[in-house]
N, C-alpha and C positions, 0 to 999 in steps of 0.2 A: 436788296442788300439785307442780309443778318442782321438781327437786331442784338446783341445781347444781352442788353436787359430787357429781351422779350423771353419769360421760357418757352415760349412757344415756337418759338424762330430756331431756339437751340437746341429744343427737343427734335427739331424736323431734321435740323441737321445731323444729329448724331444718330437718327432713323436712317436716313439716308446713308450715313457710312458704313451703319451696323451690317451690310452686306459687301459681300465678298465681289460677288459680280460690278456692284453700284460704285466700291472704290477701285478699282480695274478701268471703270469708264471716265473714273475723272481724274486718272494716271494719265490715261491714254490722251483726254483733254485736254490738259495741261501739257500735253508736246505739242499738241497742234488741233486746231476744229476736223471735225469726221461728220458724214454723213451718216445718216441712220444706217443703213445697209452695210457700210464701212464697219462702224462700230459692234453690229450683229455676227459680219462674217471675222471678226477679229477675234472675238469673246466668243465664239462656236453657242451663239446664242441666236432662238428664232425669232423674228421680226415680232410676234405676242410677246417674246419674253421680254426682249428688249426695249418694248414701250413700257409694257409695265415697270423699269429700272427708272428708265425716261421719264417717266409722270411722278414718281416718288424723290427722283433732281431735283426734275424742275418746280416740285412743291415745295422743295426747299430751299429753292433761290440759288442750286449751284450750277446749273447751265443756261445758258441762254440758244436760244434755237430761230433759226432765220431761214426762210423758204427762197431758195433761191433757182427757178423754173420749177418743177416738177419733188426736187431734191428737199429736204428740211436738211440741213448743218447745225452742228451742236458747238459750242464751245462753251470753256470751262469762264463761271460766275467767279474770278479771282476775289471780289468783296466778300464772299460768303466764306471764303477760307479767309481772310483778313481778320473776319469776325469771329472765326472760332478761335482763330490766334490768340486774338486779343482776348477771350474768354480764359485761356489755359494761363497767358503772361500777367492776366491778375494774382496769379496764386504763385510763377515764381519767384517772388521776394521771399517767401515761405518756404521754398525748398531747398533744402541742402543734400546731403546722402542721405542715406536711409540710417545709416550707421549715427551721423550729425544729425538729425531728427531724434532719433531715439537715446542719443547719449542726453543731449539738451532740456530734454521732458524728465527723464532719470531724476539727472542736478537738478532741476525744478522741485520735482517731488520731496528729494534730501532737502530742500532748503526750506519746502514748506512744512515739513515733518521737524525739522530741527527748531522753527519757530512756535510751532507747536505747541511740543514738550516744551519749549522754556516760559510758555505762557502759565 
């Protein structure tokens, strides 16, 4: 599981998303578990490339992988997206438009310039 007050847990995580390839396989997990081979010939990626994706997940806690006869299955870590959620939904109490951000900082400034001057 993600920790998020670990930076270290969230830095792996957003390592792991910063690729194009890496969020394509945890789309693809999130419909359903794939086999390595599965997930290679879907992503027109070769079985080297693919571990390499494979080993940068699952160091960061977003797949989980189970050998079953001969096969490895991947499926998607739902906790580790939980925990990036929960990282992003601390900040939106804070968000409004872009437009309501920057009017509200504006009025800010006017009010603290208008105290100011009357000091």
């Amino acid at each position: 599981m993600t920790n998020i007050h670990n930076p270290q847990d969230l830095d792996n995580v957003f390592d792991a998303l910063a690729n194009k390839h890496r969020r394509e396989i945890i789309y693809v997990l999130g419909l359903q578990p794939c086999s390595i081979s599965q997930l290679a010939s879907m992503r027109d990626l070769s079985l080297p490339a693919i571990h390499r994706h494979i080993k940068v997940l699952e160091n960061a806690g977003m797949i989980i992988r189970r050998k079953i006869g001969k096969t490895n299955y991947l499926a998607l870590n739902r906790e580790s997206l939980r925990g990036l959620q929960d990282w992003l939904m601390q900040y939106h109490t804070y968000w409004g438009s872009n437009e309501e951000t920057l009017e509200n900082y504006a009025q800010y400034l006017s009010r603290e310039n208008q105290n100011q001057e009357k000091k």
